[in-house]
VMD Tcl script that builds the backbone (N, CA, C; Angstrom):
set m [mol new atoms 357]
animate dup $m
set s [atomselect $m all]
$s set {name element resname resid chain x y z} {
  {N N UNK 1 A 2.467 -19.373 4.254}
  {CA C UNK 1 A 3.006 -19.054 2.941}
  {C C UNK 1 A 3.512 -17.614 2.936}
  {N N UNK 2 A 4.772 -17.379 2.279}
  {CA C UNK 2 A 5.062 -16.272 2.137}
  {C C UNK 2 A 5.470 -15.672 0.972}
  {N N UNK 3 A 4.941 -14.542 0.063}
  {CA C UNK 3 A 5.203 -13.900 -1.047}
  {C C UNK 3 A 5.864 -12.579 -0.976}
  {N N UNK 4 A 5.933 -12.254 -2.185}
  {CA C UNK 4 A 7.125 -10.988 -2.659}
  {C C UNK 4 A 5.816 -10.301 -3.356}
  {N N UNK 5 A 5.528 -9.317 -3.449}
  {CA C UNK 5 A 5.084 -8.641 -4.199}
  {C C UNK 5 A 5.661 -7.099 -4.375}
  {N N UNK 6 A 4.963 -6.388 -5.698}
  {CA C UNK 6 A 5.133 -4.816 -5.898}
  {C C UNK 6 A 3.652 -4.275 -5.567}
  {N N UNK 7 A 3.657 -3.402 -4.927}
  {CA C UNK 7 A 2.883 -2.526 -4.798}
  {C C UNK 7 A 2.620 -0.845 -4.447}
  {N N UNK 8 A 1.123 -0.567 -4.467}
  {CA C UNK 8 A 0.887 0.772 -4.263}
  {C C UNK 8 A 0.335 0.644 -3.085}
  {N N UNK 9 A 0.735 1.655 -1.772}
  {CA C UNK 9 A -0.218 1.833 -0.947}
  {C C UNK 9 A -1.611 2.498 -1.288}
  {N N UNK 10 A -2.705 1.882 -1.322}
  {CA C UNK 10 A -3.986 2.870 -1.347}
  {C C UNK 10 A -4.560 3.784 -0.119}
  {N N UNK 11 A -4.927 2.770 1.411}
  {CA C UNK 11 A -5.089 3.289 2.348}
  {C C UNK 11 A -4.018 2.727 3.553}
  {N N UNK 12 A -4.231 3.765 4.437}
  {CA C UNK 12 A -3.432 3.411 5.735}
  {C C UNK 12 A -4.617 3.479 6.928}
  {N N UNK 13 A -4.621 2.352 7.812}
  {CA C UNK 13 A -5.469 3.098 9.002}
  {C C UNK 13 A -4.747 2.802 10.387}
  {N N UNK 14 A -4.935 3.221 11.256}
  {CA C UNK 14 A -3.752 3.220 12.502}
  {C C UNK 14 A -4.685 1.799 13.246}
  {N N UNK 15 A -4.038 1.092 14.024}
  {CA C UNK 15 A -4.791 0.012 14.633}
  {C C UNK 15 A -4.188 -0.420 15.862}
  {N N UNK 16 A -4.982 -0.518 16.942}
  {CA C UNK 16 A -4.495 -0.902 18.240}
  {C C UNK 16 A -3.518 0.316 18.607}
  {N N UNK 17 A -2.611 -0.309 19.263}
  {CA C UNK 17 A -1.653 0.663 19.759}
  {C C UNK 17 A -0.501 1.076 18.780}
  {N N UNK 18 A -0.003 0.065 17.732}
  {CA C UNK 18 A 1.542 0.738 17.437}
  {C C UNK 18 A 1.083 -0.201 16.187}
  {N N UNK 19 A 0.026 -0.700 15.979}
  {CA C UNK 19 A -0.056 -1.325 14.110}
  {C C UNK 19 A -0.681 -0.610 13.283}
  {N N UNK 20 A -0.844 -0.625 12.413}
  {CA C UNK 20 A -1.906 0.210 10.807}
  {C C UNK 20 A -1.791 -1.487 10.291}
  {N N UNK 21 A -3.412 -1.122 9.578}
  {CA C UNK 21 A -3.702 -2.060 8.778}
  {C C UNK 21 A -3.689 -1.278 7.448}
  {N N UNK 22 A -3.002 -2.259 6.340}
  {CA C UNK 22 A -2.966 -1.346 4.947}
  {C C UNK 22 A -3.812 -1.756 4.161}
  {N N UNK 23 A -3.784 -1.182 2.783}
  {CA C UNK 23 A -4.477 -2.127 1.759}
  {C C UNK 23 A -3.645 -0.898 0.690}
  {N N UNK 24 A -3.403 -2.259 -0.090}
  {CA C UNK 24 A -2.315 -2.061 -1.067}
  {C C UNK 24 A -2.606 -2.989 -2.661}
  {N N UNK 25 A -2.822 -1.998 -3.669}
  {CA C UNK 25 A -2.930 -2.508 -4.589}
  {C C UNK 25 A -1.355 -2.855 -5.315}
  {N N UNK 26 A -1.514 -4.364 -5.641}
  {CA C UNK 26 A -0.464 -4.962 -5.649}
  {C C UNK 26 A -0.249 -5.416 -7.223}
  {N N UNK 27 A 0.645 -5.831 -7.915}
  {CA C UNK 27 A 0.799 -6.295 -9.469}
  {C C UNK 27 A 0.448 -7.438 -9.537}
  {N N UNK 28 A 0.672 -8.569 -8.727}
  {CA C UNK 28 A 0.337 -10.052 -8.505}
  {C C UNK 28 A -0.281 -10.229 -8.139}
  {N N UNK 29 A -1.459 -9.945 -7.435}
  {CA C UNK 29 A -2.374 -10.186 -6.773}
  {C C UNK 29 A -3.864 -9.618 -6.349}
  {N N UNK 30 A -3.513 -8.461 -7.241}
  {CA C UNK 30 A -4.308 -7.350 -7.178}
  {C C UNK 30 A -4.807 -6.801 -5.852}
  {N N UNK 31 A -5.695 -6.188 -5.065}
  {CA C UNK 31 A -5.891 -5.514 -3.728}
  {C C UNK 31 A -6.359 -6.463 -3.086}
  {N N UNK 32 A -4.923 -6.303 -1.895}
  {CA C UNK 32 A -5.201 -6.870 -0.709}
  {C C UNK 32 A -5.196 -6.041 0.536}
  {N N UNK 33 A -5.700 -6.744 1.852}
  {CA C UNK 33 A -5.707 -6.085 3.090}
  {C C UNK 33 A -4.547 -6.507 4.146}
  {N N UNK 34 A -3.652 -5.867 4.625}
  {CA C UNK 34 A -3.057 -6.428 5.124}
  {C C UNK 34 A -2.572 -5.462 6.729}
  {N N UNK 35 A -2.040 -6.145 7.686}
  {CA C UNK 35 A -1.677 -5.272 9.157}
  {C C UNK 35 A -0.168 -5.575 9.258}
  {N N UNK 36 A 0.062 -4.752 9.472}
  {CA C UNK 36 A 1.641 -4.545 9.587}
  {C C UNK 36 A 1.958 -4.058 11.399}
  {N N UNK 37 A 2.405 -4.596 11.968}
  {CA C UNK 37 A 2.607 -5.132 13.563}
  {C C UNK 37 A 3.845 -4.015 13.787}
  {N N UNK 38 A 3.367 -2.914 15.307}
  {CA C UNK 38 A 4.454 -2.361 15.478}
  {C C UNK 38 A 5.168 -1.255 14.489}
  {N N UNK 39 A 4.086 -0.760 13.459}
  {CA C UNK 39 A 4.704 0.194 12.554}
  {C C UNK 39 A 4.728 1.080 13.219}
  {N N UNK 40 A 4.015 1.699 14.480}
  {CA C UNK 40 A 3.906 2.947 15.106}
  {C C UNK 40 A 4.848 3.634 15.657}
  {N N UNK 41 A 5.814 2.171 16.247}
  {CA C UNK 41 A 6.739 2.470 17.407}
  {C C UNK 41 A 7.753 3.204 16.963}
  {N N UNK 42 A 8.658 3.780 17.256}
  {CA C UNK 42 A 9.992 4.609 17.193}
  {C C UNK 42 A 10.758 4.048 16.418}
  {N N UNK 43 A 10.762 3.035 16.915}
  {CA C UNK 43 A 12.355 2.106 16.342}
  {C C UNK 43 A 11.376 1.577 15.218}
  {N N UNK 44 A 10.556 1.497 14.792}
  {CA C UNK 44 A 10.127 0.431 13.460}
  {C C UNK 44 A 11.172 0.738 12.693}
  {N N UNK 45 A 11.292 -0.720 11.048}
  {CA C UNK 45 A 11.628 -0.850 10.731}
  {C C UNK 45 A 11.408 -0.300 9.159}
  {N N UNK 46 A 9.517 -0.153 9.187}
  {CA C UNK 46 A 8.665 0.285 8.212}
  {C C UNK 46 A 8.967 1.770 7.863}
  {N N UNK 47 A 9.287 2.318 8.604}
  {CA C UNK 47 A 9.365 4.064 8.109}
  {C C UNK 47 A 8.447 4.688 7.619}
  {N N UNK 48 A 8.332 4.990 6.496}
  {CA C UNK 48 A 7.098 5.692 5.777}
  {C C UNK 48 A 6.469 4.623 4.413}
  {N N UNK 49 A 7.538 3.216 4.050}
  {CA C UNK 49 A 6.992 2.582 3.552}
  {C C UNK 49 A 5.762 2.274 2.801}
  {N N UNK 50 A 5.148 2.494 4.331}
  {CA C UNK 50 A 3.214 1.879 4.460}
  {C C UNK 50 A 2.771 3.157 4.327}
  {N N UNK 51 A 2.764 4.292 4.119}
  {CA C UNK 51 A 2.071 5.459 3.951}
  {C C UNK 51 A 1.685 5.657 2.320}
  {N N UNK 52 A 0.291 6.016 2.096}
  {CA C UNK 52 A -0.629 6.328 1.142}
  {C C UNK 52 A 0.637 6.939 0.101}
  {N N UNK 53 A 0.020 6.354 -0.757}
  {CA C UNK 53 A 0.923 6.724 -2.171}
  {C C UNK 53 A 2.145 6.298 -2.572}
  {N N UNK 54 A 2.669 5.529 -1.371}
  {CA C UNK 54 A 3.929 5.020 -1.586}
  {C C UNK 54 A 3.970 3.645 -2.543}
  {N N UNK 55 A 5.034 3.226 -3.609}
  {CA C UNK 55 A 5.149 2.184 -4.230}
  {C C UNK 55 A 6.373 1.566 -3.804}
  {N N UNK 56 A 6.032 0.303 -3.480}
  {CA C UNK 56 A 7.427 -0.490 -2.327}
  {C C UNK 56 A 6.886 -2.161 -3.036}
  {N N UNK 57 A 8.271 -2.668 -2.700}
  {CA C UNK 57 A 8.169 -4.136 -2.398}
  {C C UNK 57 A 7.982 -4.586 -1.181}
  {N N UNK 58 A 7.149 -5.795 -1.258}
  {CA C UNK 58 A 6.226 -5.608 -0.068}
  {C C UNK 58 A 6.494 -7.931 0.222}
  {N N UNK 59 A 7.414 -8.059 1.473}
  {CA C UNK 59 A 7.200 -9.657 1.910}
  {C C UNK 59 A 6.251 -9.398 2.390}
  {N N UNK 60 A 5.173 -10.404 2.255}
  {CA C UNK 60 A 3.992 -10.794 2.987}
  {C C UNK 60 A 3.857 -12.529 3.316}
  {N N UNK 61 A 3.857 -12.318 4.247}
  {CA C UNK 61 A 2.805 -13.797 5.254}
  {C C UNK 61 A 1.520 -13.579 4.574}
  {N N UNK 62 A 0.967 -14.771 4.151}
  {CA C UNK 62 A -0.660 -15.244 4.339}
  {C C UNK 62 A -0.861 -15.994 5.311}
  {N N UNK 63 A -1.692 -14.819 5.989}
  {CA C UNK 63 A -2.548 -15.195 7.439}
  {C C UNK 63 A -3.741 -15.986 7.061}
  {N N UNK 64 A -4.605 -16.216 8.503}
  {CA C UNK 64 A -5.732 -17.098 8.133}
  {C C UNK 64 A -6.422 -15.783 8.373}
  {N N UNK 65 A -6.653 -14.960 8.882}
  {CA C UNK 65 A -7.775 -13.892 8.555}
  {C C UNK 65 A -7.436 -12.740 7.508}
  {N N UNK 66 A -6.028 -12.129 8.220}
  {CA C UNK 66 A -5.345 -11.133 7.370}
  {C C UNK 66 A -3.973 -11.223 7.280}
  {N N UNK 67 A -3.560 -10.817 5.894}
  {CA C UNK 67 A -1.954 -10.783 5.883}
  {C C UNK 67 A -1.074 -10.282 6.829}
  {N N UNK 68 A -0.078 -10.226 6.494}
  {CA C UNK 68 A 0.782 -9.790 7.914}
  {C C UNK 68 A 1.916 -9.633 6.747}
  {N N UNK 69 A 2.515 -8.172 7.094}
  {CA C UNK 69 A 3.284 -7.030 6.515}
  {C C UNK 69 A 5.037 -8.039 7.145}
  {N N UNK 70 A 5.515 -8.159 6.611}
  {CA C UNK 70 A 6.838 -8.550 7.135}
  {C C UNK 70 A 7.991 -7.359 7.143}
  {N N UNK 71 A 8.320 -7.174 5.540}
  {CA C UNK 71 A 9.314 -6.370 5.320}
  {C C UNK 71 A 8.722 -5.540 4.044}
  {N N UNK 72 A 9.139 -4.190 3.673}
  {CA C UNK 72 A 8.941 -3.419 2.453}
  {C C UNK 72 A 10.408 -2.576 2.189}
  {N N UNK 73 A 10.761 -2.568 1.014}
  {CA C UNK 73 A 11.602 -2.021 0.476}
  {C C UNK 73 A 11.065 -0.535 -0.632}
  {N N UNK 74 A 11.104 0.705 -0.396}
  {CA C UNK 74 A 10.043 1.791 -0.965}
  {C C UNK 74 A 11.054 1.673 -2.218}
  {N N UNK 75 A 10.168 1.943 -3.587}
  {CA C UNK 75 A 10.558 2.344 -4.385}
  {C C UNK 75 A 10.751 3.728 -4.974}
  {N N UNK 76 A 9.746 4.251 -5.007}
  {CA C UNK 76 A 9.211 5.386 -5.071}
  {C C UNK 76 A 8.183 5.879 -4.004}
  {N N UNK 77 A 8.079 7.176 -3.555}
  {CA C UNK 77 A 7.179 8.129 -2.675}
  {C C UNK 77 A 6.241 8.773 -3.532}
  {N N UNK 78 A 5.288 8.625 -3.853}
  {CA C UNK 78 A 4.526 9.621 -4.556}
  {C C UNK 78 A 3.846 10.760 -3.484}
  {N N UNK 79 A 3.724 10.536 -2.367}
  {CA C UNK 79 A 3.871 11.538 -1.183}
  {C C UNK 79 A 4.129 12.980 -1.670}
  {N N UNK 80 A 5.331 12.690 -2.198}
  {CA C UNK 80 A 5.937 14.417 -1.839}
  {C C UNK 80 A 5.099 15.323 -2.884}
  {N N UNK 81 A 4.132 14.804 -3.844}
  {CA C UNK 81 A 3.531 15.904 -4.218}
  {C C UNK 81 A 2.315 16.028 -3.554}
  {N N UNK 82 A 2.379 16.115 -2.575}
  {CA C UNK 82 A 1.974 16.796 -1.251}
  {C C UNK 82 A 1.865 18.023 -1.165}
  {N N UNK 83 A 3.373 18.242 -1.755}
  {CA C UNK 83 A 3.635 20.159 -1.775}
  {C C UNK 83 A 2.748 20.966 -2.759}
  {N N UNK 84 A 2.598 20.277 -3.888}
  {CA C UNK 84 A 1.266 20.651 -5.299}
  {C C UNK 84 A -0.048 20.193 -4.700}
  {N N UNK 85 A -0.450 21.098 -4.100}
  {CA C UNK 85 A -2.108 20.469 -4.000}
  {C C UNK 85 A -2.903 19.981 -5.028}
  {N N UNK 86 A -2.844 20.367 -5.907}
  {CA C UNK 86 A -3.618 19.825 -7.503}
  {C C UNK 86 A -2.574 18.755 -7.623}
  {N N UNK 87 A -1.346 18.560 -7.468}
  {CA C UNK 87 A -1.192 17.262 -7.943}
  {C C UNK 87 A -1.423 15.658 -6.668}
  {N N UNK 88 A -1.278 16.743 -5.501}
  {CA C UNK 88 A -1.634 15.669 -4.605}
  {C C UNK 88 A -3.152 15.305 -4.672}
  {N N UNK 89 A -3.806 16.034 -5.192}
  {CA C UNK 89 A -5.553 15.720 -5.337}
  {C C UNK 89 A -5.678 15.425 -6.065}
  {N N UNK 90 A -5.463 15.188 -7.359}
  {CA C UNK 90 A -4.870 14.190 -8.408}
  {C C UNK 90 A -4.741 12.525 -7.981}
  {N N UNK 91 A -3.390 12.537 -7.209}
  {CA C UNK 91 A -3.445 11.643 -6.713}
  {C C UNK 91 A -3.913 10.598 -6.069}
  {N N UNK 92 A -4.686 11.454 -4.848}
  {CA C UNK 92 A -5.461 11.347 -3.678}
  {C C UNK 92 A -6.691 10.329 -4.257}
  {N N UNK 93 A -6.960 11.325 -5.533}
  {CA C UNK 93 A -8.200 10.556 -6.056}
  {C C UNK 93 A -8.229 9.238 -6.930}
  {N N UNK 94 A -6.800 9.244 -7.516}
  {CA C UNK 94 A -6.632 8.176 -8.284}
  {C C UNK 94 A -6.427 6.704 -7.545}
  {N N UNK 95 A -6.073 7.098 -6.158}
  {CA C UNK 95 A -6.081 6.026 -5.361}
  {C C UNK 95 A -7.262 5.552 -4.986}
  {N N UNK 96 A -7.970 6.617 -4.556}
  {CA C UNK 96 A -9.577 6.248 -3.766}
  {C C UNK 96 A -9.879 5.691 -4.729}
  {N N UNK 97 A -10.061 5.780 -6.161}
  {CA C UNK 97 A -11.020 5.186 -7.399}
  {C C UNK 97 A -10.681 3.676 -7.495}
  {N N UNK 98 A -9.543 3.495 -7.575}
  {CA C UNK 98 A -8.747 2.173 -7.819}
  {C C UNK 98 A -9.662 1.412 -6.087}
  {N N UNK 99 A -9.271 1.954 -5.196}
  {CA C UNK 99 A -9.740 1.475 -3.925}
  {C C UNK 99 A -11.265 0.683 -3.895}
  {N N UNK 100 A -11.809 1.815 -4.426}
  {CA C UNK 100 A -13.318 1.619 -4.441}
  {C C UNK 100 A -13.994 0.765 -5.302}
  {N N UNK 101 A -12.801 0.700 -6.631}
  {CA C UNK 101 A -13.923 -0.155 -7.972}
  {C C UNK 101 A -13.140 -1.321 -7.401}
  {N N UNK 102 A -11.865 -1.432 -7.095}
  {CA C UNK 102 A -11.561 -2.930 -7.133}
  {C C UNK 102 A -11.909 -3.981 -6.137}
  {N N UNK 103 A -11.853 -5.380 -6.548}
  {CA C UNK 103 A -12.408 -6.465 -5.436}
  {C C UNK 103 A -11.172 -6.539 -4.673}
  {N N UNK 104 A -10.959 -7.198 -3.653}
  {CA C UNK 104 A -9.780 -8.174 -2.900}
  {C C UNK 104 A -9.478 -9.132 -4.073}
  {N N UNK 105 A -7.952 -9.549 -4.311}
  {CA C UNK 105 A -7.500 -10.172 -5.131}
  {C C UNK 105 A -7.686 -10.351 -6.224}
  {N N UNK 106 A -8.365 -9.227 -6.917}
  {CA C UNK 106 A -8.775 -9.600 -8.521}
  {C C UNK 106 A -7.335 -8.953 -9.065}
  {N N UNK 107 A -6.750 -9.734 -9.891}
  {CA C UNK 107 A -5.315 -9.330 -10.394}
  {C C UNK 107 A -5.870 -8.659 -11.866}
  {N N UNK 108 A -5.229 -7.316 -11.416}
  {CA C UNK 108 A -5.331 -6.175 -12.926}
  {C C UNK 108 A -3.925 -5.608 -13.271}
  {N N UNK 109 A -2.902 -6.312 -14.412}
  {CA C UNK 109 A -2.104 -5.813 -13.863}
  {C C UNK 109 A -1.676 -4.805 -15.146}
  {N N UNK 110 A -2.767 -4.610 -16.123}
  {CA C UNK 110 A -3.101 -3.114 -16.225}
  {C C UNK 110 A -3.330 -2.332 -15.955}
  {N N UNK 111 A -4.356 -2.285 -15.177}
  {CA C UNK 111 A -4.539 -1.522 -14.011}
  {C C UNK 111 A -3.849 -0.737 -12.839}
  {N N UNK 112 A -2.701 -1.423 -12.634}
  {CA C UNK 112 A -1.769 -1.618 -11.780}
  {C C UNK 112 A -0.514 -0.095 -12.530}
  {N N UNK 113 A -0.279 -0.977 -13.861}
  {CA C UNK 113 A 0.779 -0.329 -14.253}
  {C C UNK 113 A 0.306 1.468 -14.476}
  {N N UNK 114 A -1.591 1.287 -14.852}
  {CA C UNK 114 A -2.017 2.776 -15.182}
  {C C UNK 114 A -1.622 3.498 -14.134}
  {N N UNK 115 A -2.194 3.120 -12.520}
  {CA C UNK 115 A -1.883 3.549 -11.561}
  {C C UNK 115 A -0.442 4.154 -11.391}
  {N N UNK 116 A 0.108 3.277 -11.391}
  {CA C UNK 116 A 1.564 3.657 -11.571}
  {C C UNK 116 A 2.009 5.261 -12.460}
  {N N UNK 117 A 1.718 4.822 -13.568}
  {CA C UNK 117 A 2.071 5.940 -14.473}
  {C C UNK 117 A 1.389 7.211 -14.279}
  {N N UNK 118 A -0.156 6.935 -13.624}
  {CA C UNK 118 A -0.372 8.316 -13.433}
  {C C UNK 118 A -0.352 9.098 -12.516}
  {N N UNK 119 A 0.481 8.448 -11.265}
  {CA C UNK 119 A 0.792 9.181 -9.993}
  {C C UNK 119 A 2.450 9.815 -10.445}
}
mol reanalyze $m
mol bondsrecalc $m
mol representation Tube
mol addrep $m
């Protein structure tokens, strides 16, 4: 099966040689885990996409263990306030919180939109 979703990157972690596994709080579906194949390499297609704070449209495969990242289109970078340390720690934290209280797939999509608005 394959879906469309919007989402926020929450975490990134690097995996194997050239994948990161993400987890991305999403509008439809609320937080999922997913590995995205080959983001490491040079030529990927992902760019900065999959990096923390970013809000992208996101094709996904449902795998039988874990999703699998197809394509993302970024909407917005919330990244670059990077350069504001208070606003990137702001940030930083508003992600971890969302990360931490929410289940896998519980759809909040209040939640979702707060996130949104306050990065």
């Amino acid at each position: 099966m394959l879906y469309k979703t919007e989402g926020i990157v929450l975490k990134s972690m690097e995996y194997e040689e050239a994948d990161k596994i993400v987890t991305i709080y999403t509008k439809d579906y609320g937080k999922i885990t997913a590995i995205a194949k080959g983001v490491r390499k040079t030529k990927s297609k992902f760019g900065s996409s999959l990096e923390i704070l970013t809000h992208s449209i996101f094709l996904i495969y449902k795998g039988r263990n874990i999703d699998i990242v197809s394509q993302t289109e970024i909407l917005e970078s919330f990244f670059s306030t990077s350069k504001e340390v208070i606003k990137f720690a702001f940030a930083a934290n508003c992600v971890e919180v969302v990360n931490r209280l929410t289940e896998e797939r519980e759809i909040n999509i209040g939640l979702f939109n707060l996130l949104k608005e306050a990065l």
